[in-house]
C-alpha angles and dihedrals in degrees: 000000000000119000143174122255125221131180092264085063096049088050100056089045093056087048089056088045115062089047087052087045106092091243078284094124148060133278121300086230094056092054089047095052096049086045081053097053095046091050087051098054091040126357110245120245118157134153118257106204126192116216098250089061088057124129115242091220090050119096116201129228140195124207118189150146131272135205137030119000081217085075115117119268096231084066100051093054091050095108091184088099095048092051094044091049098047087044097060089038086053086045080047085052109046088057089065095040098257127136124205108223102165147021122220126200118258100215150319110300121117096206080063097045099070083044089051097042084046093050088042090047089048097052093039094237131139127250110245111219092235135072136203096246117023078217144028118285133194100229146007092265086071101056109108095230087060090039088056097046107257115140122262097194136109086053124178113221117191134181116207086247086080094256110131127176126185117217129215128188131198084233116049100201091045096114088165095067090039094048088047094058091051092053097045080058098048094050089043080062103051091269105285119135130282118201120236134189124213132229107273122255132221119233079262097047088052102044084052099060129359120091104264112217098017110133091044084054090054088050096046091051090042079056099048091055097043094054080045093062087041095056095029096228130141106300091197089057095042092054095041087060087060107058134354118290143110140227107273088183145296127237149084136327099244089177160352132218110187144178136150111217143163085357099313149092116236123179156119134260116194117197115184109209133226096263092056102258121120130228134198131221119205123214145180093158086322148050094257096168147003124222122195130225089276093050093255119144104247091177140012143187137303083035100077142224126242131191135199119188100213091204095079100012089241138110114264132188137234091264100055090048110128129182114262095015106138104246132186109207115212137191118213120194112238120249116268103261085065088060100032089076142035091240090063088071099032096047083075094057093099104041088046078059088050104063083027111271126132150196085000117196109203109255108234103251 
């Protein structure tokens, strides 16, 4: 059923998902305080759908960022590109006699959740309780509307300076050359983010595959660690009872390997356990693999990484790793469309080249 989001809400889904990014965000306390500031100039009140309350006539969109989490936050709460974007893909639509109803999250990822909820305020269109990833993914390869077939041309671009260009490819599925492309503007403009919109989706396009009830279990699972530091009680414990997922280790960061290249970040994180073994953490944005102490693959995508940083009983990101923070590593099993067909694995293959792996068979979760 349809409801109606408030900043506590956001809030709580921000808190779930830092811990559900990868590592491939900001920190918790910069998406609160811009949740904070947008409250304060209006409090926020927006309707959260679920798919099977959608209009037929109704098409769905997505707005996001693109380029290097190292970016500054400042950028990634600039909604202009996002407007921008989901305006000329409306002006795209109306041309073919669709009209966008709904915009639905892109991933997990709470720096991304106040500059969705600005652009979907702008444009006076509800939130859909589903996203594209269940999780945050590297490029646009990994996005499950691309994974499932469904055309990611023609494609908006925006810059927060108001320039705006649609691509069209001669391949509507090709998401290299149109990621290439991204990434060639975002590096033309010292590598901050640019803002993009997708190609809109039917009912049936959505229920096919978006992740349903995404957002509420990022808020379930946000819940579930705020009432944990309130309580002071174990926050490993608190987010496992909220989706499925185990105990990889706790322990230390021991180290940090880190570049941002091509538009992206790449690095290692290593975490030594309590029991003395240590583990690493494979990332290009995002944590895409562990390894154990022997070198062996403990987890792979589309199954996630979590990380909590025990210091504070909350999720933290790559970026804010320090030697010596004490860190609990989690795996998180992946939503079901990744599972339901053989490109959910194998979509993975380049960016697993990417930070050295190869030919990568997918560990059992």
């Amino acid at each position: 059923m349809s409801r109606i989001l408030r900043k506590q809400d956001f809030i709580e889904m921000c808190t779930g998902a830092v811990l559900r990014s990868d590592g491939g965000d900001y920190p918790l306390a910069v998406a609160l305080a811009e949740i904070e500031r947008i409250d304060a100039q209006k409090p926020i009140e927006i309707e959260l759908v679920s798919v099977d309350e959608m209009d037929e006539n109704l098409y769905a969109v997505t707005v996001g960022k693109l380029g290097p989490v190292s970016t500054t936050a400042d950028i990634c709460h600039d909604e202009r590109d996002g407007i921008v974007a989901l305006r000329k893909m409306q002006q795209l639509m109306e041309a073919e006699g669709k009209k966008i109803g709904y915009l639905y999250n892109l991933e997990h990822d709470c720096i991304q959740i106040p500059y969705f909820l600005k652009v979907a305020l702008a444009a006076g269109l509800p939130m859909l309780d589903a996203d594209s990833c269940g999780r945050s993914v590297p490029t646009l390869g990994n996005i499950l509307t691309c994974v499932y077939g469904h055309p990611i041309s023609p494609l908006v671009y925006a810059s927060i300076y108001g320039e705006s260009v649609v691509i069209e490819t001669p391949d509507p599925l090709d998401t290299k050359t149109m990621e290439t492309i991204g990434r060639s503007i975002v590096v033309g403009y010292d590598n901050i983010l640019i803002g993009y919109c997708l190609p809109p989706l039917s009912k049936a396009e959505c229920q096919e595959c978006l992740v349903i009830g995404s957002p509420s279990s990022q808020q379930e699972t946000g819940r579930a660690l705020i009432a944990a530091k309130a309580a002071g009680t174990d926050p490993v414990e608190a987010a496992l009872s909220t989706f499925e997922g185990k105990l990889i280790c706790r322990g230390k960061v021991s180290g940090k390997e880190w570049v941002c290249r091509d538009g992206f970040d790449f690095g290692k994180t290593f975490v030594t356990a309590d029991s003395g073994e240590t583990y690493t953490l494979l990332v290009q944005n995002e944590n895409l693999a562990v390894l154990n102490g022997a070198g062996e693959l403990v987890l792979t995508s589309p199954d996630s990484v979590g990380m909590i940083d025990l210091s504070k009983g909350e999720g933290t990101t790559n970026d804010e790793l320090k030697e010596g923070m004490p860190l609990a590593v989690l795996g998180i099993k992946a939503a079901e469309p990744w599972y339901r067909i053989p490109q959910g694995f194998a979509c993975w293959d380049e960016v697993f080249c990417n930070v050295g792996l190869e030919n990568v068979e997918h560990v059992p979760f």
